[in-house]
C-alpha positions in Angstrom: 90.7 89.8 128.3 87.8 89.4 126.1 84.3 89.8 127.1 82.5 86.7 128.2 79.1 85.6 128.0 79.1 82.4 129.7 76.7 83.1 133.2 73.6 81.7 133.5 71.1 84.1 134.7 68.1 82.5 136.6 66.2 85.3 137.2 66.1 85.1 133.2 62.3 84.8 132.9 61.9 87.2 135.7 63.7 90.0 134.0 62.3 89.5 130.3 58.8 90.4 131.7 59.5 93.3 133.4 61.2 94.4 130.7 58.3 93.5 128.2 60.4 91.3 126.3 58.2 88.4 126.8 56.5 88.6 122.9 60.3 89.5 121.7 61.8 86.1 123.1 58.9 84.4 122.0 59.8 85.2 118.2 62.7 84.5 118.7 62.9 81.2 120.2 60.3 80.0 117.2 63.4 80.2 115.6 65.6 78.0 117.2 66.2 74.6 116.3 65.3 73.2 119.5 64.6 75.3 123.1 67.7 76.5 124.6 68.7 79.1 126.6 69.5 82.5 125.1 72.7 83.2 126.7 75.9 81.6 124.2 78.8 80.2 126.0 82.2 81.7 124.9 83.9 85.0 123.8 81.3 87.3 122.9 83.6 89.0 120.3 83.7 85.9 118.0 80.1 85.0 118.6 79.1 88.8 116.7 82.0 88.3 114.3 80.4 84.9 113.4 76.7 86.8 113.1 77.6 89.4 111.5 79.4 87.3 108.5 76.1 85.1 108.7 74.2 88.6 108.1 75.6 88.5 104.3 75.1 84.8 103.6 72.6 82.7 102.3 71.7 79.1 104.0 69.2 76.9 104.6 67.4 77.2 108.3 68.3 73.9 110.4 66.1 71.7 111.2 63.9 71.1 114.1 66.0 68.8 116.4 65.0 67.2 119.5 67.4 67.6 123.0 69.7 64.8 122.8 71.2 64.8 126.3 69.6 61.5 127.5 70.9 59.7 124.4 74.5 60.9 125.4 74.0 59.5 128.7 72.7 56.0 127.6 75.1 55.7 124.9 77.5 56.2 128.0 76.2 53.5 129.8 75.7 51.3 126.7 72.5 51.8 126.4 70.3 50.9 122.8 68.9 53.9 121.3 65.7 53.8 119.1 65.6 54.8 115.9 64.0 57.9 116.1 67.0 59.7 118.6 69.4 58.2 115.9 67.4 60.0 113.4 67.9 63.3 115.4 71.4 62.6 115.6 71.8 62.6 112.0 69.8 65.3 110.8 72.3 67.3 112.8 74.9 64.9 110.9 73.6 65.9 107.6 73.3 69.5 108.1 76.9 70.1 109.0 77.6 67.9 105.9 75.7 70.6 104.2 76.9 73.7 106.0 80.9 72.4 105.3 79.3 72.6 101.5 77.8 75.9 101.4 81.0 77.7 100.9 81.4 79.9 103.8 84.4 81.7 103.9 86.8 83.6 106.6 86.5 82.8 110.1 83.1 80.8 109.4 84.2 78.8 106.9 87.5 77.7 108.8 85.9 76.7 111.5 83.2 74.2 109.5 85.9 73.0 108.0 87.9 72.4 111.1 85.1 70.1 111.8 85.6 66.6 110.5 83.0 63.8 110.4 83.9 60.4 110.7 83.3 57.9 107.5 81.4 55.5 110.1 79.7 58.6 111.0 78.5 59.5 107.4 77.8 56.0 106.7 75.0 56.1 109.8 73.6 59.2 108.1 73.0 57.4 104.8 71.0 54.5 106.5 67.8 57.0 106.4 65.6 58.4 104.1 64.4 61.8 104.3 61.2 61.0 106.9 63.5 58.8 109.1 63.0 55.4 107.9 65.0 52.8 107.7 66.3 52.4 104.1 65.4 48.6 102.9 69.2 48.5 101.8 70.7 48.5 105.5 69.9 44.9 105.6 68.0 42.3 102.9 65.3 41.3 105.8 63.5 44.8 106.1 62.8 44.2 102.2 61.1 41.0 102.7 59.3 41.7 106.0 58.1 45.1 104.9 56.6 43.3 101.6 54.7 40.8 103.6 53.2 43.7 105.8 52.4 44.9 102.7 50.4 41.9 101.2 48.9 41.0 104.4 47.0 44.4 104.8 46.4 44.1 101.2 45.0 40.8 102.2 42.5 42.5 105.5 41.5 44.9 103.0 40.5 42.5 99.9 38.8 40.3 102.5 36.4 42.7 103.8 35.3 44.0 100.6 34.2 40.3 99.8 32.1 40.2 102.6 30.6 43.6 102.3 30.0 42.8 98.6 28.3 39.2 99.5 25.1 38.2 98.8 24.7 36.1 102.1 25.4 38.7 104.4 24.0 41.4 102.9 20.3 41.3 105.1 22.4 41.5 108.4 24.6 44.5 107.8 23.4 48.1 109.2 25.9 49.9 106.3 28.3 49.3 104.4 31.3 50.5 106.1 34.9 49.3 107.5 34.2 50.6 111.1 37.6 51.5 113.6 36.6 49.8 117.1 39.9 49.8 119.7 42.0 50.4 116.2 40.7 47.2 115.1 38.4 46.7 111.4 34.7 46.0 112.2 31.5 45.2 110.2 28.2 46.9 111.9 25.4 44.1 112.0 22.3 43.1 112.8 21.5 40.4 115.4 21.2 36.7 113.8 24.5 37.2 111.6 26.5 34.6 113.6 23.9 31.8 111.0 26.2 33.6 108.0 29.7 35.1 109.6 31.8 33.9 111.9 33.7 36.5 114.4 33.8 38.0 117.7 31.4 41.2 118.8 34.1 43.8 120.1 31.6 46.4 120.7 27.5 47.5 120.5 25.4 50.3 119.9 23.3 51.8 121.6 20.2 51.0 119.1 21.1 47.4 119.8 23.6 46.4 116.6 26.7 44.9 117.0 30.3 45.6 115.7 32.3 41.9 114.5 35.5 41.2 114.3 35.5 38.1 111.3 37.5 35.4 112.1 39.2 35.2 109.0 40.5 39.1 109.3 41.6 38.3 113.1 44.0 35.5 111.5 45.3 38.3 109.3 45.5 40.4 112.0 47.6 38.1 114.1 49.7 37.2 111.1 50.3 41.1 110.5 50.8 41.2 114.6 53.8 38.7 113.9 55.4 40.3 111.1 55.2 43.3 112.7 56.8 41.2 115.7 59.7 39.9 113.8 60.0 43.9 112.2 60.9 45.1 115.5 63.2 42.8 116.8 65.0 43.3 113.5 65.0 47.1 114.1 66.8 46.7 117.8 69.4 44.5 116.2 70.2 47.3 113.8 70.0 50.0 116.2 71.7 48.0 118.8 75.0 47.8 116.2 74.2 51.6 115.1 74.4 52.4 118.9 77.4 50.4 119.4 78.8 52.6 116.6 78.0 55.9 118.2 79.0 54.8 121.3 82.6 54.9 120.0 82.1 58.0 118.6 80.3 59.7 121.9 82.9 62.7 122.2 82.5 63.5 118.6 78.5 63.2 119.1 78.4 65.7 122.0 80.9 68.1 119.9 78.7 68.2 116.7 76.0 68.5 119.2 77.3 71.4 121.2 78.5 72.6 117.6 74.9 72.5 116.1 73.5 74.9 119.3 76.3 77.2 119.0 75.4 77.8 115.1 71.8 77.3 116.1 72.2 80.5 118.3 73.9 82.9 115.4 71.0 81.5 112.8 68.1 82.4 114.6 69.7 86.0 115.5 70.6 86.5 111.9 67.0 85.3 110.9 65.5 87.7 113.3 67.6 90.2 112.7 66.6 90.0 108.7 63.1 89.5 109.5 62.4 92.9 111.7 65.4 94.7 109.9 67.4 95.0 113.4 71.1 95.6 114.2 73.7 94.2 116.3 75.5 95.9 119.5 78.7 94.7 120.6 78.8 95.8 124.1 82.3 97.7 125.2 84.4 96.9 127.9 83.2 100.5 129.7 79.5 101.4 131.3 78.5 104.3 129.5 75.8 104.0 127.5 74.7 105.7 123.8 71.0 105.0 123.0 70.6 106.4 118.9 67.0 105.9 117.6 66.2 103.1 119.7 63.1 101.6 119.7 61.7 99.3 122.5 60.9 95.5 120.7 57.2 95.7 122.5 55.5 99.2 121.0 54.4 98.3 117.8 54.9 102.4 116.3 57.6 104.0 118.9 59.3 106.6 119.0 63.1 106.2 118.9 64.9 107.2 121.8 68.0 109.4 121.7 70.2 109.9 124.9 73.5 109.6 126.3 73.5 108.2 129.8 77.5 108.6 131.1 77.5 109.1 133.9 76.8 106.5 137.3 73.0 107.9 137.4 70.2 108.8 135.3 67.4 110.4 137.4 63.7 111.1 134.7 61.5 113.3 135.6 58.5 115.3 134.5 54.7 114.4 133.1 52.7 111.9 133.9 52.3 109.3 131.3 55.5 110.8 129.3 56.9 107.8 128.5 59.5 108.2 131.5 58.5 104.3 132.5 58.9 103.2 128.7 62.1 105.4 128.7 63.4 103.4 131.6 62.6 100.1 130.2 63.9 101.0 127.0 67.6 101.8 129.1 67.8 98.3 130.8 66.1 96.7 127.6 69.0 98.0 125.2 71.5 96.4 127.6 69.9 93.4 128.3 69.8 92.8 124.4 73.3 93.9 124.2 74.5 91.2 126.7 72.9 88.5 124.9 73.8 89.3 121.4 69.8 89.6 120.3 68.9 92.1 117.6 67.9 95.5 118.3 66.4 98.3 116.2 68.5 101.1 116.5 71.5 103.0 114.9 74.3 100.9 115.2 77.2 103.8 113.9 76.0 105.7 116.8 75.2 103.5 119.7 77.1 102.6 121.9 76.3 100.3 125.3 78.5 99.0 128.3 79.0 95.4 129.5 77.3 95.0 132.8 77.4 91.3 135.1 73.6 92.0 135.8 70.6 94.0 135.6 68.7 94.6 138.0 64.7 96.1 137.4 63.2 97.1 140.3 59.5 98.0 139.0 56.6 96.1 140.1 54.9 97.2 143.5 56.3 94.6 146.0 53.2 94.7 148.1 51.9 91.0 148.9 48.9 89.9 151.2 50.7 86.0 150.9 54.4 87.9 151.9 53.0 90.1 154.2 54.8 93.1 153.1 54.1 96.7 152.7 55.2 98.6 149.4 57.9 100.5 151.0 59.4 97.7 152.7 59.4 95.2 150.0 61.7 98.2 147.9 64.2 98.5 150.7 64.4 94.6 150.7 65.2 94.7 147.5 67.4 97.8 147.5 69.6 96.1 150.4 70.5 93.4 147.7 72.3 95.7 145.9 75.0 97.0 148.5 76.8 93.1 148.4 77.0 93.4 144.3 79.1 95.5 141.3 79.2 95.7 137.8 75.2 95.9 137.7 73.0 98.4 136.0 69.8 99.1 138.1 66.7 100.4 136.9 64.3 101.7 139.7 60.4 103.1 138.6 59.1 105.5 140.6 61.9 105.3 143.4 59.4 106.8 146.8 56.8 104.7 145.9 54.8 103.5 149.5 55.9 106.2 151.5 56.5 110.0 152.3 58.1 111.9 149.8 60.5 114.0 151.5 61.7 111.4 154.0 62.4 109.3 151.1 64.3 112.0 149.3 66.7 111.9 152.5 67.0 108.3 152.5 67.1 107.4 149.0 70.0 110.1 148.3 72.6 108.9 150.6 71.8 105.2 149.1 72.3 106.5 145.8 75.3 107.3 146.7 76.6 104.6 148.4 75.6 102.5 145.6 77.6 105.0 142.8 80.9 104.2 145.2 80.3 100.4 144.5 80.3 101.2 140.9 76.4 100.6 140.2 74.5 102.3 137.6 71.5 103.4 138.4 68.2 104.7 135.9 65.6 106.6 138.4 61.9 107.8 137.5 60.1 109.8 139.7 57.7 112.3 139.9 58.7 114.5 143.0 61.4 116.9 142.6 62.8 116.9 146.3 65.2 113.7 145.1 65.7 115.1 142.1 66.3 119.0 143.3 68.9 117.5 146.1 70.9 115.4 143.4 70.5 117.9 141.0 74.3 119.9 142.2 75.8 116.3 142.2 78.3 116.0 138.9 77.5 112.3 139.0 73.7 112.8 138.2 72.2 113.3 134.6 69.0 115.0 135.0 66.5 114.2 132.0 62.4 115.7 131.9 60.1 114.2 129.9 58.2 117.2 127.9 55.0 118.2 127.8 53.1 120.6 124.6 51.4 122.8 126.9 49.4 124.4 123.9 47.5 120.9 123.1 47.6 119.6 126.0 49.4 116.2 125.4 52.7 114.3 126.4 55.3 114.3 123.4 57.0 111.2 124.6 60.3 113.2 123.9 63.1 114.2 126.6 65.5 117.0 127.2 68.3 116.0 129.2 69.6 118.7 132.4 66.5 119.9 133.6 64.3 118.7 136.5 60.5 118.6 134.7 57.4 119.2 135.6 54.4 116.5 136.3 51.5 118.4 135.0 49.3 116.3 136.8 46.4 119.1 136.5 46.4 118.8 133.0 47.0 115.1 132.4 43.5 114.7 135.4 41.8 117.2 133.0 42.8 114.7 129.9 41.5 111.6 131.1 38.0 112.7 131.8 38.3 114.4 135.7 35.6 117.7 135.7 37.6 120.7 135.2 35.7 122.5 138.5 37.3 119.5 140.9 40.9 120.5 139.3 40.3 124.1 139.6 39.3 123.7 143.4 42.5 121.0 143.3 44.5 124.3 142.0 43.5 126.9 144.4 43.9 124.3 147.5 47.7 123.6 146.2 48.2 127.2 146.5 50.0 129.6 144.3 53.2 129.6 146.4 53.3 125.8 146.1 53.5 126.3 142.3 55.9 129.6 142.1 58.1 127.0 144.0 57.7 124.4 141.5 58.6 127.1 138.6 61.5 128.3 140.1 62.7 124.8 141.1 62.5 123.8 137.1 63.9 127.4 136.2 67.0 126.8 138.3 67.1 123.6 137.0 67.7 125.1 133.8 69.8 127.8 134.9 72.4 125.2 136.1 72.4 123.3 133.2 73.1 126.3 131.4 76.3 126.8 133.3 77.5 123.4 133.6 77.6 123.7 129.9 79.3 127.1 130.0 81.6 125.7 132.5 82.1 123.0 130.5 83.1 124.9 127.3 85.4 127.4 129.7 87.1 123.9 130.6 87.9 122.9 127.2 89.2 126.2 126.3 91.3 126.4 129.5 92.7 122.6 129.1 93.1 123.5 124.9 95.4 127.0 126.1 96.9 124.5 128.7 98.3 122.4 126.5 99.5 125.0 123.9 100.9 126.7 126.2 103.3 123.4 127.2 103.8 122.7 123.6 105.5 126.0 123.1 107.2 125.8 126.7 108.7 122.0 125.2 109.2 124.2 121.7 110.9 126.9 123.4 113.5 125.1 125.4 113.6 122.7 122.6 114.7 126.4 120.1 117.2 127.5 123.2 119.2 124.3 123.5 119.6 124.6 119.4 120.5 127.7 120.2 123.4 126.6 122.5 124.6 124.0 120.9 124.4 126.3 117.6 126.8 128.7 119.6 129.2 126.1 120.7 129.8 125.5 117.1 130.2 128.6 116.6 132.1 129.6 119.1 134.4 126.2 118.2 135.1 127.9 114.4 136.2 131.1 115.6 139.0 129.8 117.8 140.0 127.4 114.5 139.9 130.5 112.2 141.7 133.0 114.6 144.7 130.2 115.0 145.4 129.8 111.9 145.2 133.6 111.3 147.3 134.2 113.7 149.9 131.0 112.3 149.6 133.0 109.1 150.8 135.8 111.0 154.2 134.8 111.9 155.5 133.3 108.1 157.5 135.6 106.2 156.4 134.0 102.8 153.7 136.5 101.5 152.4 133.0 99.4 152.6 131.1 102.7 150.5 133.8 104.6 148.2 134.3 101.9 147.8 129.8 101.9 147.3 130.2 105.6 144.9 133.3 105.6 142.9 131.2 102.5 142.3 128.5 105.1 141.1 130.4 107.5 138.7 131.7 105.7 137.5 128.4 104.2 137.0 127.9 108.2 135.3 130.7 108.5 132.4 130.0 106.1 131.8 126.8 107.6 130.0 128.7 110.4 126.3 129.4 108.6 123.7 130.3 110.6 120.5 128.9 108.8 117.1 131.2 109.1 114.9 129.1 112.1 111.9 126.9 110.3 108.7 128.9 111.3 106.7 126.1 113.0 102.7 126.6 111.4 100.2 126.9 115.0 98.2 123.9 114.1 95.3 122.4 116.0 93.8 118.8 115.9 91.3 118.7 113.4 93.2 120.7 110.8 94.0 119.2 107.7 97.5 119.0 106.4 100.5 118.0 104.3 103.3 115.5 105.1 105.2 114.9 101.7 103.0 113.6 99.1 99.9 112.4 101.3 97.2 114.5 103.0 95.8 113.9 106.3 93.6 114.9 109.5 95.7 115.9 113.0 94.6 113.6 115.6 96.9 114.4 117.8 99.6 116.8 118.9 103.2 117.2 121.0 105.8 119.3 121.2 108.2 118.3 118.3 105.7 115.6 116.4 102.3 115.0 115.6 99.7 112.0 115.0 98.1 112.3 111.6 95.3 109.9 110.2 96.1 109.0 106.4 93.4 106.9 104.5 92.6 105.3 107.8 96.0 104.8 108.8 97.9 106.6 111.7 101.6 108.2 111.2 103.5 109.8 113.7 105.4 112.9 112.0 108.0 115.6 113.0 105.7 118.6 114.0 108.2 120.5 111.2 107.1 118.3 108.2 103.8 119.2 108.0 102.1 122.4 106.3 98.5 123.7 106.3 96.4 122.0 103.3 93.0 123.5 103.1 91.3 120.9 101.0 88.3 119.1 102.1 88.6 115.8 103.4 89.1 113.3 101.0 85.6 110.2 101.5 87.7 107.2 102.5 87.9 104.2 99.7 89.0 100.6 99.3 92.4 100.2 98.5 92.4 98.8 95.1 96.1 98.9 94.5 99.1 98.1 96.0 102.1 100.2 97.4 105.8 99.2 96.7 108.1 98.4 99.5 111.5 99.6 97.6 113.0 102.2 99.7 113.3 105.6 98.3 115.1 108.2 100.0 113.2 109.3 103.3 109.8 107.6 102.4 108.0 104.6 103.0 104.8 102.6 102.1 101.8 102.5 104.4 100.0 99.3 103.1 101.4 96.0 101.4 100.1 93.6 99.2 100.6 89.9 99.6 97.8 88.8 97.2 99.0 85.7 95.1 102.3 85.2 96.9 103.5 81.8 98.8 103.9 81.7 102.5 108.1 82.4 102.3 107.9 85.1 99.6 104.9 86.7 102.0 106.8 86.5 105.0 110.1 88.1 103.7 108.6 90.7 102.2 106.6 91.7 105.0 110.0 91.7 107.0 111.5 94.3 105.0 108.3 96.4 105.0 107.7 96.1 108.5 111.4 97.2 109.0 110.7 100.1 106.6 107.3 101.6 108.3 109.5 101.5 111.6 112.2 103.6 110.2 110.1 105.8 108.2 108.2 106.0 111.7 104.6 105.3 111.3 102.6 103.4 113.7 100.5 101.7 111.6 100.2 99.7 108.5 97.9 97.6 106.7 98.9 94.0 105.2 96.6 92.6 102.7 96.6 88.8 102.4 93.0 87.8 101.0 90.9 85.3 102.7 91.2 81.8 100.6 92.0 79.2 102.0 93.4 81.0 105.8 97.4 79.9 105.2 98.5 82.7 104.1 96.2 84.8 106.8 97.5 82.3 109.3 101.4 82.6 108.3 101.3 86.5 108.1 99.8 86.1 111.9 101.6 83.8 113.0 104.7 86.2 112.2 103.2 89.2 113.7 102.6 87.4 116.8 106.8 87.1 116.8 107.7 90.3 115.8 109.4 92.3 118.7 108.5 95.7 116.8 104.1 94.8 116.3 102.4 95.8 119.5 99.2 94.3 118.4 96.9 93.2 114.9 93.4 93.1 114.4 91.1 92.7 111.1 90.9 95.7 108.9 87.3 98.0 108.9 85.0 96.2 106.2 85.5 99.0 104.1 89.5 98.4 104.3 89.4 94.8 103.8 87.7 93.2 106.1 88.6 89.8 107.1 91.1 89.6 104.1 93.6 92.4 105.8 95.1 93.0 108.9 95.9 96.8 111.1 99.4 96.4 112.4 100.5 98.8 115.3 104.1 99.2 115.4 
């Protein structure tokens, strides 16, 4: 089934602060079109195929669009919309009309394409200008009406530069300014002015002058105030038959729209990911998680973290200030990121992260004067959440905060493992080594110490996983300023046995990880001589019944020869008894017993021979073997193969192709269906596919080019029919890519 990201997580918010993701979303939501949430509905698969073909193209960034949800549901209900949400509606219009231009190809470019706008549709789009307005051509009246708003405040503006230029009222005016008075124009005047202008005082100062509305500019005004009038009922009428148009058109409208936030999503990824030079993770199916020089989005020069975390728990210990918080964060953080298809900066080659239905970050103190609830209680209400759920990753900072230690190490231990039985994952900081010395035997538990350089005195923000370490919190008090005579006296009270303990709690610590490794490489080596040993078990009974069947045969000529011998025997002819003895002696040399092929003792890893091509063992049964050639897998009779001791050959692009002609025992490995039509493709590929099965190798690679997607879409089509093809998928990038396909036969 393919991994889905289609739940909506509520606790969203909740989880991006504890995580410190906060200033992370925030960049990264600057770049959406419009808000959204950051989860994408759909395979997740597709979604990174789609972002990381985006990655190597060049487009223009969408525009900012507003939410168009209450349009959709007035449209529904015929509603009339104004012409500003048409005007969203068609900037997303436009920029699909665009996108379907750019020349996308592969998956991308199918899918824009598979998108097809309505004439009526284009036509609304063309109604605007760039800004939004109305273009005068939609109808003759906007022409005439807009001119005469035009001339009239060409009119207001003519006629108060008259009176401000005029002799008569010249002694009453204060300056000679157009004031703004309730967004109306108004002279500033002296008192007397009504002898030499007629208009109405809309407002007075507080030195006693008086701002006047003329009478001749409020007749322009109301004239304007009409036009204006007239303007707008002529806008609803044309957005009243728009809407009608769109109204037929709703299902395509909430398609394009739904469209436009799905490529909204992969554009502001892609921009991010260009931006901070980040990388994609696809998560896997499993839960094991491969961190390789990650780096947390909220430390602005960090120091890439490096771990493996397999197994169900991941218990940090050591200094204080170490980084073992950040290293926690940085776990759940990677994950998070993961599930939601965001940008990360790590190595992408070499990390690896699990699919998880949650995450869960139990951090903060729970303590709350408005809750009423202590520390330690508010932690085991929200530990007793987890024993209803599965398929979560939990993160827990210092895990006995709020009460005592070692009663805590009991208690915490047993949930631990009650949790690992429901299939929880679970990343643990602490700082006392009871929990982690009484998990430390448990195969289930990764052990990981943050170090400390002892000779400056300073946390190195590194970690070495296996060992339980030590929280130096003598030295760290002693860095941040307490007097060294109150941590001596803090030393001697401790007590030297206290600390002895402490050492030989980290040396043991160390001691077993030293022979869970040595166990660990005895394991190999016993499960390596285990299987040997069957293969030559499976080789030897394979040799014996040859040998049987070789001694049937045998046994089968003798009795032939010795019959006619003896036939000879009784002639009297001497030529007849020599014929006869001739043919028993023809019988005779039939039986040859041919010299046993010595079978090489290969290993996987070693590099060999099989007829004219060189390859890596990957794996290895009795009679046969799984060899790797250019990227493709054969499986070959064990016999076939000899020892090559050249160095692996770096893997290229294909550049030519292989002809599918039979010769005698051999086969090609890859076809090329480049410039062919559909029928010419699909019988060829018959014949070849029939070839690789008798020439028994389980997988081949068809080339068929991107283009236009028939010819892709035929070749599938027929693989998806094929009784022999267990399954297809694109080609590596440096194989092909989108343009070829793996077949496993």
């Amino acid at each position: 089934m393919p991994s889905v990201l289609s739940e909506k997580n509520t606790d969203e918010p909740k989880i991006v602060k504890q995580l410190d993701l906060t200033a992370y979303v925030a960049r990264l939501t600057e770049l959406f079109a419009r808000p959204k949430p950051l989860y994408i509905e759909g395979d997740r698969g597709v979604h990174y195929r789609f972002v990381k073909a985006l990655e190597n193209a060049e487009f223009k960034a969408p525009p900012k669009v507003e939410n168009l949800d209450d349009l959709w549901m007035r449209l529904s209900k015929q509603g009339v919309p104004t012409l500003s949400e048409i005007f969203e509606a068609v900037k997303i219009v436009r920029y699909f009309l665009y996108l379907k231009g750019a020349g996308f190809e592969g998956e991308i470019g199918e899918w824009l394409q598979n998108i097809e706008i309505p004439a009526e549709v284009e036509e609304i789009a063309s109604m605007f200008d760039e800004k939004g307005a109305l273009l005068e051509s939609v109808d003759e009246r906007l022409a005439s009406l807009n001119s005469a708003l035009k001339q009239n405040r060409e009119a207001v503006r003519q006629t108060l530069s008259r009176m401000l230029a005029g002799a008569k009222l010249a002694p009453y005016l204060v300056d000679r300014q157009i004031h703004y008075v309730n967004e109306e124009e108004a002279l500033l005047v002296r008192g007397g002015f009504n002898h030499v202008l007629k208009g109405s005082i809309i407002g007075r100062t507080t030195a006693g002058f008086f701002y006047v509305l003329p009478e001749a500019i409020s007749k322009l005004k109301e004239k304007e105030s009409g036009i204006a009038s007239r303007l707008e009922e002529l806008y609803y009428e044309i957005a009243k038959k728009i809407g009608a148009v769109m109204a037929g058109w709703l299902k395509f409208f909430r398609f394009i729209d739904a469209a436009f936030d799905r490529f909204d999503h992969y554009q502001a990824r892609v921009a991010m990911a260009r931006m901070e030079n980040l990388a994609f993770v696809l998560p896997h199916r499993g839960d094991s998680i491969q961190l390789a020089e990650f780096a947390h989005p909220a430390l602005s020069r960090p120091k890439p973290v490096t771990i493996d975390f397999d197994r169900p728990v991941l218990m940090i210990t050591g200094v204080n200030a170490g980084g073992k918080t950040m290293l926690l964060k940085s776990i759940l953080a990677s994950v998070w990121l993961a599930k939601h298809l965001l940008p990360m900066r790590c190595n992408p080659h070499k990390t690896k992260i699990g699919g998880f239905r949650q995450i869960e970050a139990i951090i903060e103190d729970p303590q709350s004067v408005k809750n009423d609830i202590s520390t330690f209680a508010g932690r085991m209400r929200q530990f007793s959440r987890l024993f209803g759920q599965n398929g979560v990753l939990v993160g827990v900072d210092e895990i006995e905060l709020g009460t005592d230690s070692d009663e805590a190490a009991s208690l915490f231990k047993v949930m631990i493992e009650e949790l690992v039985k429901r299939k929880i994952k679970i990343v643990i900081t602490t700082h006392h080594k009871r929990l982690a010395a009484m998990m430390a035997g448990d195969e289930r538990v990764e052990l990981a110490a943050a170090l400390y350089d002892e000779k400056n005195r300073v946390p190195t923000y590194t970690f070495l996983q296996g060992i339980i370490g030590k929280s130096y919190a003598f030295e760290t008090a002693e860095r941040y300023g307490v007097p060294k005579n109150i941590v001596k006296l803090a030393r001697v009270e401790y007590g030297e046995d206290k600390e002895r303990l402490n050492e030989l709690i980290e040396r043991s610590s160390r001691l077993e990880k030293d022979l869970r490794q040595k166990r660990a490489e005895l394991e190999r080596k016993i499960e390596t001589l285990e299987r040997e040993k069957q293969r030559y078990k499976e080789l030897n009974d394979s040799m014996e019944a040859q040998l049987y069947a070789k001694k049937l045969e045998l046994e089968k000529i003798y009795r032939e020869a010795t019959k006619e011998a003896r036939e000879a025997l009784k002639l009297k002819d001497e030529r007849a008894v020599h014929r006869q003895l001739g043919r028993a002696h023809k019988t005779v040399s039939k039986a040859k017993i041919e010299a046993p092929k010595r079978v090489e003792k290969l290993k996987v890893g070693d590099r060999v021979k099989y007829r004219k091509s060189r390859g890596t063992i990957i794996a290895l049964k009795a009679k046969e073997a799984t060899i790797e050639v250019e990227g493709i897998k054969l499986r070959v009779p064990l016999s076939e193969l000899k020892r090559s001791g050249n160095p692996p050959l770096p893997s290229k692009k294909p550049k030519t192709s292989v002809s599918l002609e039979r010769r005698e025992a051999s086969a090609g490995v890859k076809l090329d269906l480049h410039g062919l039509r559909s029928e010419e493709a699909i019988e060829k590929l018959d014949k070849f596919l029939s070839d690789a099965l008798l020439a028994g190798f389980d997988e081949v690679l068809i080339y068929h080019g991107i283009g236009t997607g028939k010819l892709a879409y035929a070749v599938r089509t027929f693989l998806k029919e094929h009784p022999s093809v267990k399954g297809f998928h694109d080609a590596p990038q440096h194989m092909g890519g989108f343009g070829a396909t793996v077949v496993e036969l």
